[in-house]
C-alpha positions, 0 to 999 in steps of 0.5 A: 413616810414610811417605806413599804416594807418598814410599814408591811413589817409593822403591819405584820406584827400588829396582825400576828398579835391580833391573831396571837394574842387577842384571839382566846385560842386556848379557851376553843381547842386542846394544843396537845403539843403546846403542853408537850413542851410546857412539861418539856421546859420544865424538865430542861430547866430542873435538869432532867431528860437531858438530851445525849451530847452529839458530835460531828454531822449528827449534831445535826440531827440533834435539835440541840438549838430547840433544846437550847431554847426550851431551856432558857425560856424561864429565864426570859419568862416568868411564865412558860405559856407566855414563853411558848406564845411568843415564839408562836407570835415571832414565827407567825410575823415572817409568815404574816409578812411573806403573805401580805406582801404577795397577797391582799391584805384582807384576804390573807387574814382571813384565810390564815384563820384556816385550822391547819395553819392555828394548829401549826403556829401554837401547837407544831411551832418547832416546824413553823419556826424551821420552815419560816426560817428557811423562807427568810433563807430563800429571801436572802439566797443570793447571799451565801453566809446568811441562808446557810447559818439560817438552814443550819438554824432551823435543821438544829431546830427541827431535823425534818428542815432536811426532808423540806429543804431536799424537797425544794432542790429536787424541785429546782432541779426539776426545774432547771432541767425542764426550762418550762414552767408549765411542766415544772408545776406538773412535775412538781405534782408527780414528785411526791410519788418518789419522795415516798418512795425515798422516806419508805426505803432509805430514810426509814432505814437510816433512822433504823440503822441508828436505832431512832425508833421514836423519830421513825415511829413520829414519821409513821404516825398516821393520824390526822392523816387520813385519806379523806382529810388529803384530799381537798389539798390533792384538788388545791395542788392538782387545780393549781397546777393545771389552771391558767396563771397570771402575771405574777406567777413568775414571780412566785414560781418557786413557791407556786411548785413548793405548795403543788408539791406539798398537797400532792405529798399529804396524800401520798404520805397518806397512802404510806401510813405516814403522819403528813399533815404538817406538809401542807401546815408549814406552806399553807400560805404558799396555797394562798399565794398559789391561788392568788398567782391563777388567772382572775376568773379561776382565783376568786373561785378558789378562794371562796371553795378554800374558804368554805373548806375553812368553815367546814374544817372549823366545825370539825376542829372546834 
């Protein structure tokens, strides 16, 4: 027999495949950032728009490991869309597997099939892969070798790794400091206020200082990221917040205030003008592990108003 986790894996790469795939994405909706990294293969891989060495601490910032990637993907395969889907395929086993692992099976299917989430594993996966890779690094945190190459991976990958990574020690510290989980969860909700803040005032700044106006400008890009597009994930993060938990919140708590303080940052980052819809992307499954950690008489509700948010998004989506 197999042992569980043996069992959840292949689990997880048999749904990823179906989700990858079996389903005609391509045929439904234009991946604008899917064609963006078709042509920037094509370019790695003739020699052309090579990106500048970078030494010392701004290597960084210089997504060399992405570039790496890119580049050796026709070698692999034949085909670069086939190249492409399977980095998107890879990605969506750690997230499948993180998921069902927390959340019923069937659920977590479902609910995956949610636009923002589609979008994120074809068409953003530079982000998807970061953020995946710091999950596994948070599965192995007790270790010390193996979370630090991970993180060190996935700032080479996508330098946005740093924003997301300073947000989980600002909310740890919180943590640590509070010694209360009800107050952790609400903190975690206040929290973006001061991000912002920080982006609009220091990060912004840096970037300036060493004349990154493409990344300040991505950064500032405001669209998808309208006030009315936040704030269904404003309402997620503030209902999981002050909502009774159940037994496995404890358990979950790291992730619980992650994706609180997740829904709450797209809003705010709306507020600032800035291009915040990857926040909630990359920790959708967070949400749906947050609402599966409510007391029962608040989970199953919020699964069905997330459910019907689904549906509403996939008839603007499509």
């Amino acid at each position: 027999m197999l042992q569980p986790k043996i069992f959840n894996f292949l689990l997880a790469t048999l749904l990823s495949y179906i989700f990858i795939y079996i389903i005609p994405w391509h045929d439904f909706h234009y991946f604008h950032d899917f064609e963006v990294y078709k042509i920037r293969v094509m370019q790695l891989f003739r020699g052309t728009n090579l990106q500048n060495e970078s030494f010392g601490i701004f290597l960084l910032f210089s997504e060399l490991l992405w570039t790496q990637i890119l580049q050796i993907l026709p070698i692999y395969f034949y085909d670069i869309n086939a190249g492409l889907t399977f980095i998107s395929f890879a990605t969506l086993i750690v997230y499948m597997y993180f998921t069902i692992t927390r959340v019923n099976l069937v659920l977590s299917f479902i609910l995956l099939f949610n636009p923002i989430f589609i979008d994120l594993i074809i068409s953003q996966v530079r982000i998807g892969v970061s953020f995946s890779l710091l999950l596994v690094a948070y599965v192995f945190r007790k270790s010390i070798i193996i979370p630090i190459i991970l993180i060190v991976c996935a700032t080479l990958i996508h330098t946005a790794t740093l924003l997301l990574l300073a947000i989980f020690i600002a909310l740890y510290s919180i943590k640590i400091f509070l010694n209360d989980n009800k107050k952790y969860l609400k903190g975690a909700f206040i929290l973006p206020i001061f991000i912002m803040f920080f982006i609009q005032v220091a990060l912004l700044t840096i970037f300036d200082f060493f004349g990154d106006t493409e990344r300040s400008g991505y950064i500032t890009n405001p669209v998808y990221s309208s006030i009315f597009f936040t704030i269904p994930w404003f309402f997620f993060s503030f209902m999981i917040a002050i909502l009774p938990k159940n037994s496995s919140i404890d358990d979950n708590i790291d992730f619980v205030a992650y994706a609180i303080c997740m829904g709450s940052l797209f809003l705010f980052s709306s507020l600032f003008e800035f291009y915040g819809s990857r926040f909630v992307a990359v920790s959708f499954p967070l949400f749906i592990v947050s609402i599966n950690c409510l007391s029962n008489q608040f989970r199953y509700p919020m699964f069905v108003i997330l459910f019907l948010y689904q549906l509403t998004y996939f008839t603007y989506w499509l």
